[in-house]
C-alpha positions as CSV (number, residue, x, y, z in Angstrom):
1,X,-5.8,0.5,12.2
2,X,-6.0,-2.2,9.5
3,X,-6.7,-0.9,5.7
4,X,-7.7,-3.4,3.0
5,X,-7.2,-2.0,-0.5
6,X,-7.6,-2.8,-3.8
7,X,-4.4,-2.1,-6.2
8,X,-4.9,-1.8,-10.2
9,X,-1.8,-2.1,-12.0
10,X,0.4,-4.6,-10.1
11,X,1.8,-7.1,-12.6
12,X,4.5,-9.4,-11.1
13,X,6.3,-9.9,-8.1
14,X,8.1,-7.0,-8.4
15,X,5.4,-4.5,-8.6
16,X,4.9,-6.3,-5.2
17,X,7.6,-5.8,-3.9
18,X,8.2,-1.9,-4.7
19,X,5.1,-0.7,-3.2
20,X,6.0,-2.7,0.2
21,X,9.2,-0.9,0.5
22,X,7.4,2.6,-0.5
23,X,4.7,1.9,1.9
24,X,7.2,0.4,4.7
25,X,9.1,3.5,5.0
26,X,5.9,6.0,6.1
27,X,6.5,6.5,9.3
28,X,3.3,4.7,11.5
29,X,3.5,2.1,8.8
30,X,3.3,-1.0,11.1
31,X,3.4,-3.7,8.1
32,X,2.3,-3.6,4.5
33,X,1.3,-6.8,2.4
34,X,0.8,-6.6,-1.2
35,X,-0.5,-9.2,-3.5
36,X,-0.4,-8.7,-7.4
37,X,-1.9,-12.0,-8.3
38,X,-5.3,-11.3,-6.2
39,X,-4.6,-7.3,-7.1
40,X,-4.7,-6.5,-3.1
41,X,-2.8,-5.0,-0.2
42,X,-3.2,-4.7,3.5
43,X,-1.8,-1.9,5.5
44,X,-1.1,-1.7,9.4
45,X,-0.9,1.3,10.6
46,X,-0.9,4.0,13.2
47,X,-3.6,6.3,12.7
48,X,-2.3,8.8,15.3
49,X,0.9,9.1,13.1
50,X,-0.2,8.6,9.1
51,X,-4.1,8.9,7.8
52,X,-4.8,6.4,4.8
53,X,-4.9,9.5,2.6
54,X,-1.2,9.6,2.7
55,X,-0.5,5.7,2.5
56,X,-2.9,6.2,-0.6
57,X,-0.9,8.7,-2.0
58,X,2.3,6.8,-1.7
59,X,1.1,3.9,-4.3
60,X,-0.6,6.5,-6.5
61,X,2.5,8.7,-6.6
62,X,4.2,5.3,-8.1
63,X,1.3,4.6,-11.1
64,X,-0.8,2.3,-9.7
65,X,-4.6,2.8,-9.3
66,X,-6.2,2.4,-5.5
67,X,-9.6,1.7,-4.8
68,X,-11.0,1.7,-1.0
């Protein structure tokens, strides 16, 4: 399952970067692609495994803002 979010808060590179590696280690996490410049991320995973309410979670838990 493919989830397209949008990701308040994400100011450089490095914000990026941090939520990939969050995201990346949820198990059914497939791949995780963040962009700060467009604000964005898309999430690959394994619905059977992880629901987006947890995936959600992760990058809330670390101060940024999602919107589905």
């Amino acid at each position: 399952m493919k989830l397209n979010l949008t990701v308040e808060g994400m100011h450089c590179s490095s914000c990026s970067m941090l939520l990939k590696d969050v995201v990346d280690e949820i198990k059914g996490v497939k791949s995780a692609k963040f962009d700060h410049a467009e604000g964005s991320a898309v999430v690959e995973f394994d619905d059977s495994v992880v629901s987006k309410e947890v995936i959600v979670d992760s990058i809330t838990k670390e101060g940024y803002k999602v919107i589905l």
